[in-house]
MDAnalysis code that builds the backbone (N, CA, C; Angstrom):
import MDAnalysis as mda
import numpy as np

u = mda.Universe.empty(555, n_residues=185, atom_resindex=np.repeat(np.arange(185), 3), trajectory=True)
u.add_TopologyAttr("name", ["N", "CA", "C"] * 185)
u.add_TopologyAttr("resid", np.arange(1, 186))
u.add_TopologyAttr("resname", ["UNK", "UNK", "UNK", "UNK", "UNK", "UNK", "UNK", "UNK", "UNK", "UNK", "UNK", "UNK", "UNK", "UNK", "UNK", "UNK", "UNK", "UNK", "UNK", "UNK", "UNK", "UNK", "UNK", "UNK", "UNK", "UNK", "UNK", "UNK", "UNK", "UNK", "UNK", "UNK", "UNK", "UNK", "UNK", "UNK", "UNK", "UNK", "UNK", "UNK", "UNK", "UNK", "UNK", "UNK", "UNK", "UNK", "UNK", "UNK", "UNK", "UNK", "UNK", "UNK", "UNK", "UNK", "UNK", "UNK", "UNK", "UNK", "UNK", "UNK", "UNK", "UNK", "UNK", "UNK", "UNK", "UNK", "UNK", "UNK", "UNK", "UNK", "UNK", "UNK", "UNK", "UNK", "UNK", "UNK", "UNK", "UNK", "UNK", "UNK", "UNK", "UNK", "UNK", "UNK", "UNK", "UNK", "UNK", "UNK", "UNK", "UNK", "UNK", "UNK", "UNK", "UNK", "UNK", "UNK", "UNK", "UNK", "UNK", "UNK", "UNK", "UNK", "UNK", "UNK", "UNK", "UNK", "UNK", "UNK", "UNK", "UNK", "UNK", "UNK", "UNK", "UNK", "UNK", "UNK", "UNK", "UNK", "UNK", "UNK", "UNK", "UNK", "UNK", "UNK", "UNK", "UNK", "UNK", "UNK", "UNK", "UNK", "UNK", "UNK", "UNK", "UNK", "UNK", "UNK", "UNK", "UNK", "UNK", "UNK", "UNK", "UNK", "UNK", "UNK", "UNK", "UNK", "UNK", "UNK", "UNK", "UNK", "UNK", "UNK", "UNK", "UNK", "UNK", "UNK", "UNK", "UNK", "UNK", "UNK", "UNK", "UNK", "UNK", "UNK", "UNK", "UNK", "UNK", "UNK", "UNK", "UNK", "UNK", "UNK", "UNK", "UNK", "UNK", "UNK", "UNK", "UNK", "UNK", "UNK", "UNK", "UNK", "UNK", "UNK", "UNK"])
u.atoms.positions = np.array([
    [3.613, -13.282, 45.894],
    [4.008, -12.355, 44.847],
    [2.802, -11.606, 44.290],
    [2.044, -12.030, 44.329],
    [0.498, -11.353, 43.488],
    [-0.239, -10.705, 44.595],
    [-0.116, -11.142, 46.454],
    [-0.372, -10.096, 46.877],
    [0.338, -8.764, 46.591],
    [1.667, -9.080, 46.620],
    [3.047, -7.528, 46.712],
    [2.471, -7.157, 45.476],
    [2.407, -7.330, 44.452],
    [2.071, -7.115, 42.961],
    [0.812, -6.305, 43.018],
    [0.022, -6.591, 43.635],
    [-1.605, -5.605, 43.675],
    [-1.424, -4.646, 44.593],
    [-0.628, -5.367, 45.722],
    [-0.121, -3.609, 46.884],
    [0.386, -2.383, 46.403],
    [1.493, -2.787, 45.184],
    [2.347, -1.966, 44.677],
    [1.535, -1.366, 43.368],
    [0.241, -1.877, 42.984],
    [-0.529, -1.240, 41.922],
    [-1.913, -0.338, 42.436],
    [-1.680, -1.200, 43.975],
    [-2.509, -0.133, 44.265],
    [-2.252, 1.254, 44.921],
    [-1.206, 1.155, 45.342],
    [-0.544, 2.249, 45.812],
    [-0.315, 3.171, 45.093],
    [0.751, 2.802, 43.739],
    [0.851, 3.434, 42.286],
    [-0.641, 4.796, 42.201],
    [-1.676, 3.891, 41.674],
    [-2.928, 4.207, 41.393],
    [-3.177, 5.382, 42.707],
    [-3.217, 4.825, 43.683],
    [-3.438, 5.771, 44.322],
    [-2.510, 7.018, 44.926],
    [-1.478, 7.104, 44.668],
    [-0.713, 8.709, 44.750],
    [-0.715, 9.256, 43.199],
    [-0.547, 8.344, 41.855],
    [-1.323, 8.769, 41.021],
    [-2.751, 9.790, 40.589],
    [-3.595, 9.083, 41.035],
    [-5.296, 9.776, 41.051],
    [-4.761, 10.991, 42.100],
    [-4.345, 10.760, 43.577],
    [-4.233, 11.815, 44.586],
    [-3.269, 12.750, 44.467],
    [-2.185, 12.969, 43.461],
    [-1.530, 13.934, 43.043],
    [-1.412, 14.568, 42.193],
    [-2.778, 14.346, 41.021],
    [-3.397, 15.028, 40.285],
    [-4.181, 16.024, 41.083],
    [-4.272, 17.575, 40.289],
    [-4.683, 18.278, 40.881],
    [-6.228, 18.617, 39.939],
    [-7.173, 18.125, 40.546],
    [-8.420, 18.591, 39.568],
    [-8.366, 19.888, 38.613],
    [-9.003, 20.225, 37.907],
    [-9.318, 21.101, 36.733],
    [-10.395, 21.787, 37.146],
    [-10.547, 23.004, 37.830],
    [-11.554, 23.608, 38.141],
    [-12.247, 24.102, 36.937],
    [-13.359, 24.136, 36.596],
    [-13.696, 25.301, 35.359],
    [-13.701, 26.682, 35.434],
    [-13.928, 27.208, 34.248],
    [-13.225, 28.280, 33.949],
    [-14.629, 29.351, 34.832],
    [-14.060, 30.068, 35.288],
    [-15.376, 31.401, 35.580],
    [-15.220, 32.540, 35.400],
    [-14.654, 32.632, 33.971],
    [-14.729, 33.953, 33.216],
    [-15.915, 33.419, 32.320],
    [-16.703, 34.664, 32.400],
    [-17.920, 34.472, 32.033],
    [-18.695, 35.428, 31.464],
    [-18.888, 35.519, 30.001],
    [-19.223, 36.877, 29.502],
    [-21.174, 36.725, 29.785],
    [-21.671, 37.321, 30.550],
    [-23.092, 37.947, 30.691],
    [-23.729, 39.102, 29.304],
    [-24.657, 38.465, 29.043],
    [-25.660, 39.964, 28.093],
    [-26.724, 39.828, 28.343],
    [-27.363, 41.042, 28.088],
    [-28.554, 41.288, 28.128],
    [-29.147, 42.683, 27.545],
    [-30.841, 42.737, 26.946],
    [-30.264, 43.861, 26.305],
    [-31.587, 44.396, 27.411],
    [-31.430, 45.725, 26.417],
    [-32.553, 46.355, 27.716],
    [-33.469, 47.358, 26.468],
    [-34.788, 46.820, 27.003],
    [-36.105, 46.633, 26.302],
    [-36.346, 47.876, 25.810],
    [-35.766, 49.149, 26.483],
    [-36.649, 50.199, 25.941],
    [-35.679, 50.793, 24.477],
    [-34.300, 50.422, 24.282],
    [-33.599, 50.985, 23.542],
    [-32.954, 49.853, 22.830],
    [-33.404, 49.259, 22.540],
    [-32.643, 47.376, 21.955],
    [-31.410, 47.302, 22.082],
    [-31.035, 47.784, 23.004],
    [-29.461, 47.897, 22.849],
    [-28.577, 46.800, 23.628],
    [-27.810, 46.182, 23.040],
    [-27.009, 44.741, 23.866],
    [-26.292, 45.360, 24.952],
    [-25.548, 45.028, 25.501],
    [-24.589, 45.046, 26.895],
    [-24.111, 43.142, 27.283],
    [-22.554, 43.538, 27.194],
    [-22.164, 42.361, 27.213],
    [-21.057, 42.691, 28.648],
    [-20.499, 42.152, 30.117],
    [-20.004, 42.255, 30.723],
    [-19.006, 41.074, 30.898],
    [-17.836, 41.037, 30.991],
    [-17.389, 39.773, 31.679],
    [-17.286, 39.688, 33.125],
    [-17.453, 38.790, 33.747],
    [-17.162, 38.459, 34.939],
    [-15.707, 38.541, 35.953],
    [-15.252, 38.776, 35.026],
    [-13.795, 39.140, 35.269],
    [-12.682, 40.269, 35.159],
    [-12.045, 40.687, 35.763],
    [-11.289, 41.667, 35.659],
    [-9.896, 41.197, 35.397],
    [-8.807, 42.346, 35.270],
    [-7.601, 41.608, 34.944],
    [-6.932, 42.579, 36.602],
    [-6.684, 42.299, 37.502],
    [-5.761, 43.656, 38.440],
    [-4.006, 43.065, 38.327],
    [-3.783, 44.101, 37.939],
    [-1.820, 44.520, 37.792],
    [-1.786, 45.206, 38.938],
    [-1.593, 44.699, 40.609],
    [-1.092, 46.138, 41.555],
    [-0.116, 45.137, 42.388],
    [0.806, 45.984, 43.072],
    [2.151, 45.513, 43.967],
    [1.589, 44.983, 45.023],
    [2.322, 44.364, 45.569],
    [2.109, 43.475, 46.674],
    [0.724, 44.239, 48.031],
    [1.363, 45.184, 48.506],
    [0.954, 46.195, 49.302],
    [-0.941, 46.519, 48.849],
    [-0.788, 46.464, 47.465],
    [-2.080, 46.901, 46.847],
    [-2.066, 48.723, 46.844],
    [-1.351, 49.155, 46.850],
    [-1.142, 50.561, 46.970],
    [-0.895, 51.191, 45.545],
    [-0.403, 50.444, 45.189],
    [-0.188, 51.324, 43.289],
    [-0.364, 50.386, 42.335],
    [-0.439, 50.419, 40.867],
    [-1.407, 49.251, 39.853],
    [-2.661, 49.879, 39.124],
    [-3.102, 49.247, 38.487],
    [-4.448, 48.911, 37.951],
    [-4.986, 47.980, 37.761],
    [-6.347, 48.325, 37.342],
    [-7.237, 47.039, 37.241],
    [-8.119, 47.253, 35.789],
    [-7.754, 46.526, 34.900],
    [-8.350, 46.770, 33.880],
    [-9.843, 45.910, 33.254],
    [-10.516, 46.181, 32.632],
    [-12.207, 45.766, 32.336],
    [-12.268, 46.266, 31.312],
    [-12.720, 45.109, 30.612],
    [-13.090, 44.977, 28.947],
    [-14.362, 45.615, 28.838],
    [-14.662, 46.315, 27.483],
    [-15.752, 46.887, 27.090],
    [-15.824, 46.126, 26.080],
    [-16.985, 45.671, 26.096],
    [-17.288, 44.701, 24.528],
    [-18.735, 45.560, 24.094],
    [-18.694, 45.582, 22.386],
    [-19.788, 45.974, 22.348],
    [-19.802, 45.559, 20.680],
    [-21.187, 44.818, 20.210],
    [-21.937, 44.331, 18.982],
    [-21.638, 45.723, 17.932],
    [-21.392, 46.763, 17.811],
    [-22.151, 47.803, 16.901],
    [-20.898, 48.754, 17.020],
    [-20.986, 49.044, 15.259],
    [-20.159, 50.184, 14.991],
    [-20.691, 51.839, 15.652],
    [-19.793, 52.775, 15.551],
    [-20.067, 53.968, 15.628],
    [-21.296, 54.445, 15.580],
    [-21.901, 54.165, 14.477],
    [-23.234, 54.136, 14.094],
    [-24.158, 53.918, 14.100],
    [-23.980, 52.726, 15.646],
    [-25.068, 52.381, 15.756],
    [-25.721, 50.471, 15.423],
    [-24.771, 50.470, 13.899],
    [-25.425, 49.147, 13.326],
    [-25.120, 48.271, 13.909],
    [-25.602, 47.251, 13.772],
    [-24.479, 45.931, 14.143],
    [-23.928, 45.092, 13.075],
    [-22.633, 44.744, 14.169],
    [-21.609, 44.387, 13.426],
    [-21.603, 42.959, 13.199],
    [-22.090, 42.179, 14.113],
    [-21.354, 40.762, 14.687],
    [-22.399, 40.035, 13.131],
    [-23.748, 40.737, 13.101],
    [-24.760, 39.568, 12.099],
    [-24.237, 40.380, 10.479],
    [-22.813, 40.977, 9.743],
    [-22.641, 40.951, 8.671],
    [-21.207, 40.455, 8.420],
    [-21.363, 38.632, 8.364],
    [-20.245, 38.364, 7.948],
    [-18.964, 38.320, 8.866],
    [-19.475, 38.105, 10.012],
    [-17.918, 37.793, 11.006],
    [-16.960, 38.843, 11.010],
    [-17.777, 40.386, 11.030],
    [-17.062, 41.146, 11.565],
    [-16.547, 40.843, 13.164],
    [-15.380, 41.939, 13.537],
    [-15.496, 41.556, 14.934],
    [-15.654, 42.442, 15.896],
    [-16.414, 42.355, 16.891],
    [-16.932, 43.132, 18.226],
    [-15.966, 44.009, 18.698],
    [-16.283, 45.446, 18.768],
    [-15.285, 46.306, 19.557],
    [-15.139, 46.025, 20.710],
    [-13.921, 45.607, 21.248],
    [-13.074, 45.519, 22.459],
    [-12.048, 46.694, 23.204],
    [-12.569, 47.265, 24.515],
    [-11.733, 48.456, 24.477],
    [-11.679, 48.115, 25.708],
    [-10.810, 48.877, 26.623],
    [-10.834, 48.759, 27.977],
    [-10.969, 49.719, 28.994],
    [-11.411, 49.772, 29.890],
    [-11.565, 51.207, 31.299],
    [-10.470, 50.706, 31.986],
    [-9.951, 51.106, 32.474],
    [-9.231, 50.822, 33.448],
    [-8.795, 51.986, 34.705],
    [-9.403, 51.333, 36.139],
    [-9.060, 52.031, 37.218],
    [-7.879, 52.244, 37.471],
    [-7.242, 53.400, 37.549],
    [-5.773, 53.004, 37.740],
    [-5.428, 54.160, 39.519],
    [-4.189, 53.750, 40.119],
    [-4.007, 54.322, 41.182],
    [-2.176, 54.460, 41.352],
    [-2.153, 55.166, 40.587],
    [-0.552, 55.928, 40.756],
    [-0.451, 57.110, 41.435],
    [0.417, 58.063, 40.888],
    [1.089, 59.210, 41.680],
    [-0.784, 60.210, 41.808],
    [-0.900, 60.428, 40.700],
    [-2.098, 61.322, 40.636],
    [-3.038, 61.061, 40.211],
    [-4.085, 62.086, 40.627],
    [-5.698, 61.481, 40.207],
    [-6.050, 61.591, 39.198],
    [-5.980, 62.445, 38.541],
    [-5.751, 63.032, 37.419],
    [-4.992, 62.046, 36.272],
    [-5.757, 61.635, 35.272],
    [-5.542, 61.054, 34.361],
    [-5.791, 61.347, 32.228],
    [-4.393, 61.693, 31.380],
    [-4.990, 61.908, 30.487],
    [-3.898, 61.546, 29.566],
    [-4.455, 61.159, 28.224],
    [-2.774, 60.778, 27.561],
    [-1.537, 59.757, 28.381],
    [-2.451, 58.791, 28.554],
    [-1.999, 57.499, 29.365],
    [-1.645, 56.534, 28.008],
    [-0.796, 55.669, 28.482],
    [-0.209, 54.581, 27.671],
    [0.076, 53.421, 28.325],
    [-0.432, 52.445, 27.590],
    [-0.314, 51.191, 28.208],
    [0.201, 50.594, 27.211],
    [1.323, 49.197, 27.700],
    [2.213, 48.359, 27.011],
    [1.982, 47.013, 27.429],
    [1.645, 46.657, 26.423],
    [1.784, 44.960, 26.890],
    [2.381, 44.247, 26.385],
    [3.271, 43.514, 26.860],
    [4.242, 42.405, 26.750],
    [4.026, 41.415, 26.834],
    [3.976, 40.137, 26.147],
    [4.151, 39.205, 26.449],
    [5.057, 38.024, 25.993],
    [4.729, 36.770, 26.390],
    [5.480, 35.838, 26.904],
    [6.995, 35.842, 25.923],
    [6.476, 35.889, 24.291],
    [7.018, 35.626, 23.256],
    [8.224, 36.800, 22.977],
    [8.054, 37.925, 24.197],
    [8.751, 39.245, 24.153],
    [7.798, 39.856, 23.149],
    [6.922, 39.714, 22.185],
    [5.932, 40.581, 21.033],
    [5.401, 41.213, 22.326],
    [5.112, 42.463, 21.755],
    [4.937, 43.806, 22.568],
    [3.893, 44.951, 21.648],
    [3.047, 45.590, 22.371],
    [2.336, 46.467, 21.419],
    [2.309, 47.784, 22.555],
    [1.418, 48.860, 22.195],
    [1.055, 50.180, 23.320],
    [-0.202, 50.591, 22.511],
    [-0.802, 50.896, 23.502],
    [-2.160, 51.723, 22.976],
    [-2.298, 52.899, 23.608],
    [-3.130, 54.284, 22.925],
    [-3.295, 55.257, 23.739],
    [-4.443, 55.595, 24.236],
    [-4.728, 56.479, 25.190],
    [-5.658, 56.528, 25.887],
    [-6.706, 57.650, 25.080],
    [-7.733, 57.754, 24.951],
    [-8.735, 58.379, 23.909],
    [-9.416, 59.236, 25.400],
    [-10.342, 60.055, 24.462],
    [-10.767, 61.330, 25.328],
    [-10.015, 61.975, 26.625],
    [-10.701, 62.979, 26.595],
    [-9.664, 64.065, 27.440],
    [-9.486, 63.716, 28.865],
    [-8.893, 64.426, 29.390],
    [-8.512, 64.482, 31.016],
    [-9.513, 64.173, 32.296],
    [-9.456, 62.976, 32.654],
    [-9.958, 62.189, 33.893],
    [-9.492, 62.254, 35.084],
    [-10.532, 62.768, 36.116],
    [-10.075, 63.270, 36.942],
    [-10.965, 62.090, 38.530],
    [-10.999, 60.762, 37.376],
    [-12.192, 60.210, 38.433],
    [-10.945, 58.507, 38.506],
    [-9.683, 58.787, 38.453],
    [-9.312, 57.318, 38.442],
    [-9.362, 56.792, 37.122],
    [-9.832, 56.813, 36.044],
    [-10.041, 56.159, 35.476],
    [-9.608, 56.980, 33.418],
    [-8.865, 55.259, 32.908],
    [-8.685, 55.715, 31.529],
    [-9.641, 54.787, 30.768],
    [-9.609, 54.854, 29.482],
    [-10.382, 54.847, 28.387],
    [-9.512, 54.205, 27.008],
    [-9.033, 53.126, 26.525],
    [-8.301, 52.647, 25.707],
    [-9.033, 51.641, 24.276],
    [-9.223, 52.046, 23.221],
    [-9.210, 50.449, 22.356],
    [-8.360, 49.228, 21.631],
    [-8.602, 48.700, 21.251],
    [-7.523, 47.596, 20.506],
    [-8.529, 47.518, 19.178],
    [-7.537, 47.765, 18.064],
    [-7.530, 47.640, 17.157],
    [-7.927, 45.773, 16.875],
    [-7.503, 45.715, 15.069],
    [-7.484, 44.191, 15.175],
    [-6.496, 43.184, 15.083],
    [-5.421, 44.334, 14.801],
    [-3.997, 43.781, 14.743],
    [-3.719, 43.222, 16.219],
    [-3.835, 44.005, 17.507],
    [-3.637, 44.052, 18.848],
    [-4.531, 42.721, 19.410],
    [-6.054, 42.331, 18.527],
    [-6.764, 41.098, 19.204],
    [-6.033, 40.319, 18.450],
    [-5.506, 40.501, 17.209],
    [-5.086, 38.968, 16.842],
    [-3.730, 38.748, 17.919],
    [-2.909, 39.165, 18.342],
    [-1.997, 39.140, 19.086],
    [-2.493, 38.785, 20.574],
    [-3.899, 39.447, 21.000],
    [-4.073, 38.929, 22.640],
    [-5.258, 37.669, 22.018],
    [-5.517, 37.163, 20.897],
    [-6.105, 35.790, 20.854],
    [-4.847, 34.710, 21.193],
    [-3.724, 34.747, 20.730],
    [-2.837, 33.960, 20.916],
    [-1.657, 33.945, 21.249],
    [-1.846, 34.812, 22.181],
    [-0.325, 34.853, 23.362],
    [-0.356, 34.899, 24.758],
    [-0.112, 34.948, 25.688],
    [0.263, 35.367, 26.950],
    [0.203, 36.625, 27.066],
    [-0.171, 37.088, 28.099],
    [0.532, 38.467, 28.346],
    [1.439, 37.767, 29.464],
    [2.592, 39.035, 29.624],
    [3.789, 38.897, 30.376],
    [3.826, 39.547, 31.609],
    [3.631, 41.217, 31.037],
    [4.067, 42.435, 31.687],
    [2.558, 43.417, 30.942],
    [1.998, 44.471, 32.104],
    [1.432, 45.145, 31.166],
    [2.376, 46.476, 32.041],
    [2.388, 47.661, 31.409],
    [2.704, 49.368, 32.254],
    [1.990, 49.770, 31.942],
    [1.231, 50.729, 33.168],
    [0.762, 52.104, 32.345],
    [1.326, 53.058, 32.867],
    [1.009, 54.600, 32.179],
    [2.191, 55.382, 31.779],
    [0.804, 56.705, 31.940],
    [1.180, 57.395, 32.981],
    [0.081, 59.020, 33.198],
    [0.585, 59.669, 32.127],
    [0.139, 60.557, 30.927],
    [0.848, 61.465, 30.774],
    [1.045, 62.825, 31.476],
    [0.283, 62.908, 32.408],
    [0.227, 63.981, 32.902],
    [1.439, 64.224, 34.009],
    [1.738, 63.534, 34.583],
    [2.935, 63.588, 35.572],
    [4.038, 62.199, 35.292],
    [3.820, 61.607, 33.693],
    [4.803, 60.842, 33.669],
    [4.745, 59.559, 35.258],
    [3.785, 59.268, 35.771],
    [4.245, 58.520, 37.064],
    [3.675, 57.116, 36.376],
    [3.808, 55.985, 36.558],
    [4.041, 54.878, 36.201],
    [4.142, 53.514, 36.668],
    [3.312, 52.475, 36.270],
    [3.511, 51.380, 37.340],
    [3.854, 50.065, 36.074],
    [4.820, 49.563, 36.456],
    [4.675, 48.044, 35.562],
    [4.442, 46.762, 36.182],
    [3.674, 46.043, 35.974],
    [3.577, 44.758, 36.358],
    [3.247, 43.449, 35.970],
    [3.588, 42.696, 36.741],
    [3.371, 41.095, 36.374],
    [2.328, 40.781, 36.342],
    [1.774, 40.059, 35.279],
    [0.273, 39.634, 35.066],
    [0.120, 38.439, 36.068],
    [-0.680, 38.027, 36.794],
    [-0.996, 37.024, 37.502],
    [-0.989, 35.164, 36.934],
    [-0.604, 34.563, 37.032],
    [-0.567, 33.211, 36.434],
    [-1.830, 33.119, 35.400],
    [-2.774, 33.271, 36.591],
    [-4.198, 33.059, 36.595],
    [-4.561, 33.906, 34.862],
    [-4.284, 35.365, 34.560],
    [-5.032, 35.832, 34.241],
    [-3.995, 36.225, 32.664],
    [-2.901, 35.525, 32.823],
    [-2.179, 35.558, 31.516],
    [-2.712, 35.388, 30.135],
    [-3.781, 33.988, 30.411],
    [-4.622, 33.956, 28.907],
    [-6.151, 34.448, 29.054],
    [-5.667, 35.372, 30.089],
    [-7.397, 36.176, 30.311],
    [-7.842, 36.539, 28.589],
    [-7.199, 37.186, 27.949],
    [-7.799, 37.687, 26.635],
    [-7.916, 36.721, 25.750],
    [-6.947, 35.473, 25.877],
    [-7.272, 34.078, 24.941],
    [-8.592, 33.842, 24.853],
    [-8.991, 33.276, 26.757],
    [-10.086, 32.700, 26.624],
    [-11.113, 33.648, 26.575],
    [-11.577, 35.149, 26.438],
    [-12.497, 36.372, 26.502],
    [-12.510, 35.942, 25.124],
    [-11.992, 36.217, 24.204],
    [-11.469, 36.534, 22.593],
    [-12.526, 35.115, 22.096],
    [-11.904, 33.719, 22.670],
    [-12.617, 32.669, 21.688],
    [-14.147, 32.326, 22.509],
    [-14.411, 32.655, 23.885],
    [-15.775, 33.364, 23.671],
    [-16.877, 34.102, 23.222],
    [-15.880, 35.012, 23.073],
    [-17.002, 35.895, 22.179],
    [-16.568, 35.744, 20.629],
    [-16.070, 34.732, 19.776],
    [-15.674, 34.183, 18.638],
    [-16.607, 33.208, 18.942],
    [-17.181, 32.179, 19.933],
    [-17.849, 31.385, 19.982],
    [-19.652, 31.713, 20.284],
    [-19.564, 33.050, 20.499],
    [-20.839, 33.817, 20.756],
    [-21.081, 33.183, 21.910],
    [-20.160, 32.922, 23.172],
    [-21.043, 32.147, 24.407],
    [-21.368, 33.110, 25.356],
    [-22.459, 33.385, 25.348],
    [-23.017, 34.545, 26.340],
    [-24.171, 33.762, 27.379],
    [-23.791, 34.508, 28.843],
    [-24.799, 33.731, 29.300],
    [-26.370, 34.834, 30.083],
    [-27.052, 35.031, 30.186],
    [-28.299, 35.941, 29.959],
    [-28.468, 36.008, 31.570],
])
């Protein structure tokens, strides 16, 4: 009986331990560095977010702009826990090249939903130009995204898509990084 008894605990134990799936760490990874001749920070993440269809033929790929300093120049982050402007570029590849007065929607899990618009004029290189307010980070500190669209204004053409498993709490964990100041040089 106490052999069967240790067979059956060891067996247990072992499809136990072996059907756990390890915990890789995380490798979103915000990089800074500043550059000597103009003191100026630059913060990058390592990561992108891409929304495109199966095919890879239509979608975007969106990339955070983080940056320490108001309009003006000052900085923000050393008076009092202001918080870092967060905006995004995003490559996008729909009907036309030509890009201006674009809108993006994001949805998530909870159905809470916001849109932002696209700032400066007409892009003709792929690419838009968006910020988030602070109403919009308190919402991507603690939700999912679901669904993001974006929306040309120029020819109305349009793609919506499913955020990737992977990259649903992309802005969670970006957000309490740079709330945690973890930058790596």
């Amino acid at each position: 009986m106490n052999r069967f008894a240790f067979t059956l605990t060891f067996l247990f134990l072992g499809i136990t331990l072996f059907s756990q799936k390890p915990k890789l760490p995380d490798t979103l990874v915000i990089y800074t560095w500043q550059d000597e001749m103009t003191d100026e920070y630059y913060y990058s993440p390592t990561q992108k977010i891409s929304v495109v269809n199966d095919e890879v033929t239509r979608g975007f790929v969106i990339e955070p702009v983080i940056e320490h300093k108001d309009g003006a120049g000052k900085k923000i982050w050393d008076e009092g826990g202001k918080e870092p402007y967060v905006g995004l570029t995003v490559n996008a590849f729909l009907d036309g090249k030509c890009y201006e007065n674009c809108e993006m929607i994001f949805l998530f899990e909870d159905s809470t939903k916001f849109s932002i618009k696209q700032w400066g004029g007409k892009n003709c290189e792929r690419l838009a130009y968006f910020d988030f307010n602070s109403d919009h980070l308190n919402i991507l500190r603690k939700q999912k995204i679901k669904k993001i669209r974006l929306t040309n204004g120029i020819d109305s053409s349009s793609y919506t898509g499913e955020v990737l498993e992977k990259d649903k709490d992309y802005f969670i964990r970006l957000l309490r990084m740079l709330d945690k100041r973890e930058f790596h040089k």
